[in-house]
N, C-alpha and C positions, 0 to 999 in steps of 0.2 A: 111471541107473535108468529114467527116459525114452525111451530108446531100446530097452533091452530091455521095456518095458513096449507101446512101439507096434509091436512086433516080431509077435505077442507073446512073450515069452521070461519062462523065472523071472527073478527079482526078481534086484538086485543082491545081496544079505543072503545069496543061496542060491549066486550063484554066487562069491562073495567072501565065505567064510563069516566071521565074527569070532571065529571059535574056531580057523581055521588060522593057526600063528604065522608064517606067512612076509606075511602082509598086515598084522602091527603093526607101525604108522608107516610102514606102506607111501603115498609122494606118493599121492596123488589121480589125478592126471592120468593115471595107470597104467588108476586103472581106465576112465577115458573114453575113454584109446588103444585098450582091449580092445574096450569099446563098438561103438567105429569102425569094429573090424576085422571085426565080428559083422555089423552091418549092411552090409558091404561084402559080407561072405561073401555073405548072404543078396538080396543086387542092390539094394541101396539107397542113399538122399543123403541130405543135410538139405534138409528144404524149408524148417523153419522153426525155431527154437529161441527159447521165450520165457520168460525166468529174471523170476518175482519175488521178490528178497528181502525178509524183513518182520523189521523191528528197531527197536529205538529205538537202539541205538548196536552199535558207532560208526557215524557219518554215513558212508555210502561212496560220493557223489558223486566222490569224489578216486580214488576205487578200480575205479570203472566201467569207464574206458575198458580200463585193464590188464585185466581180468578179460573184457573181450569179444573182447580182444586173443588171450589165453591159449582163450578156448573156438572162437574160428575158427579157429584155428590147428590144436587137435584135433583139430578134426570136418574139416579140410579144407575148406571152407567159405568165403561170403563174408561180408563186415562189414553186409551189408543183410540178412541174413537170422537175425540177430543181436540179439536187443535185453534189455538189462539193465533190469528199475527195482527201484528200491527204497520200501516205505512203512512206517509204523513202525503199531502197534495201540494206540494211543492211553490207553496207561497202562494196556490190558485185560489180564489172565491174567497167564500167566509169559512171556509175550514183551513187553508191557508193562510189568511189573515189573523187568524186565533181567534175568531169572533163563531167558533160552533166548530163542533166533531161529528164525525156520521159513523155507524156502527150495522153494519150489513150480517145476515147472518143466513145461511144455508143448513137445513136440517132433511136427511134423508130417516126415513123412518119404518120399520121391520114390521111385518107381522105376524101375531106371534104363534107361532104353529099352537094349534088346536083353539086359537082363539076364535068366537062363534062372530058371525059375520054381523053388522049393525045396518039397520034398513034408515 
């Protein structure tokens, strides 16, 4: 969603609607492959991708590295331009009650010299 969001491009919701039955239980990673290929359409890289997770559980120190593993991998990308954290909200609302997690994420994105301008 980050990606089509610095694009700018409709949202994810709109182009992966959850009323079409071929995206239930459809991996995830499908939809960041599309992502990739959107931005590549349009002359672009990652400059930067910055995930925070906000949870009280589970603790996913142990889960970071694989999960930054899994997203350079997508994006094509390098492990420095990459960064996971996690913090949790302090027993506030329903992400402190354990009743839901929030996951924000920040994507700066390069263009790619001699890549031809899109109207």
């Amino acid at each position: 969603d980050a990606i089509f969001g610095a694009l700018p491009l409709p949202d994810i919701g709109q182009v992966f609607q959850d009323t079409d039955p071929r995206w239930k239980g459809c991996d995830s990673s499908k939809f960041m492959e599309h992502a990739y290929e959107v931005m590549k359409y349009y002359g672009y890289q990652i400059g930067n991708v910055d995930v925070t997770l906000i949870l009280e559980r589970p603790k996913v120190a142990g889960f970071k590295p694989r999960m930054k593993e899994n997203i350079v991998r997508l994006l094509h990308t390098t492990d420095g331009r990459v960064n996971i954290k996690a913090r949790t909200h302090e027993r506030v609302d329903s992400v402190g009650e354990l009743r839901s997690l929030s996951c924000h994420v920040v994507v700066t994105l390069e263009k790619v010299v001699g890549a031809e301008e899109e109207d």
